[in-house]
C-alpha positions in Angstrom: -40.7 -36.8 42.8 -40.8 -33.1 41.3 -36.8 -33.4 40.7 -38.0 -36.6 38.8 -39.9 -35.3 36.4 -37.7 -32.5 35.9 -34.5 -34.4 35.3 -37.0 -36.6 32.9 -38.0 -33.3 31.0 -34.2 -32.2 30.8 -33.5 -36.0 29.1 -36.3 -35.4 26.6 -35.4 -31.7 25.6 -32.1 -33.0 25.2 -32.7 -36.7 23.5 -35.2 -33.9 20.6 -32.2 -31.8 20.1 -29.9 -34.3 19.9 -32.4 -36.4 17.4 -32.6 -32.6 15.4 -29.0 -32.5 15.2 -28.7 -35.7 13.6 -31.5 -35.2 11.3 -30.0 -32.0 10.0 -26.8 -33.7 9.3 -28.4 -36.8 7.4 -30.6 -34.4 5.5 -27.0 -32.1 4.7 -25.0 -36.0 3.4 -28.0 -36.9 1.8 -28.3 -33.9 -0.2 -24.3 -33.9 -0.9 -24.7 -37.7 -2.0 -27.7 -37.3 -4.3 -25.8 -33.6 -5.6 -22.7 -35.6 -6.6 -25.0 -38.6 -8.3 -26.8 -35.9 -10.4 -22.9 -34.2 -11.4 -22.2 -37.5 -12.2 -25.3 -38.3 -14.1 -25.1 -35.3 -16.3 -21.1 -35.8 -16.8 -22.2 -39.0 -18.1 -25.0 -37.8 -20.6 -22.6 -34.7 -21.8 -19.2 -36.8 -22.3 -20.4 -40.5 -23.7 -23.8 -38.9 -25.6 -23.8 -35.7 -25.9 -22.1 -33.8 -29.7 -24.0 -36.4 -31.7 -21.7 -38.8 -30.1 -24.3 -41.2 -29.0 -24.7 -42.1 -32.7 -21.2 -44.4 -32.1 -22.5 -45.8 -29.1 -22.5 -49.1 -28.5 -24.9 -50.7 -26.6 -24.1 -54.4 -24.9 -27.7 -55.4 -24.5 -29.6 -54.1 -27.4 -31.0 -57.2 -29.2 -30.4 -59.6 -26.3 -33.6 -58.4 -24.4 -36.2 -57.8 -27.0 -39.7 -56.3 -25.6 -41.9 -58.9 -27.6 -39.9 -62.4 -27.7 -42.0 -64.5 -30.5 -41.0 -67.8 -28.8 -42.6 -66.9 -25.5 -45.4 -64.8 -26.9 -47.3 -67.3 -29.1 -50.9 -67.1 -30.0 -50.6 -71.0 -30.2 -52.1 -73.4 -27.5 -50.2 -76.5 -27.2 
């Protein structure tokens, strides 16, 4: 029963390192994944807006979506 519990021991100290392992690697592609968003983010803000440039941009939504919509907002019952 002894050689049980040890060979049970051996699976757990093993199954923790493994699971340590792999958390070290998801935390490494994780922080690669969001470090390449943020390079892209900030590509993004310097190319398309940055240099007074953002006064020629063109946006495809602005006036489609308005905040306070008059025909929904209505202080009149029906």
């Amino acid at each position: 029963m002894t050689s049980f519990f040890l060979f049970l021991s051996s699976a757990f100290k093993w199954s923790f390192g493994f699971f340590d392992f792999a958390g070290n690697f998801l935390n490494w592609v994780l922080f690669f994944v969001a470090s390449a968003l943020f390079t892209y983010w900030c590509y993004v803000l310097i190319t398309t807006l940055g240099n007074n440039k953002d006064k020629e941009y063109f946006s495809p939504t602005e006036g489609h979506h308005p905040y306070y919509d008059p025909k929904i907002h209505s202080k009149k019952t029906k």
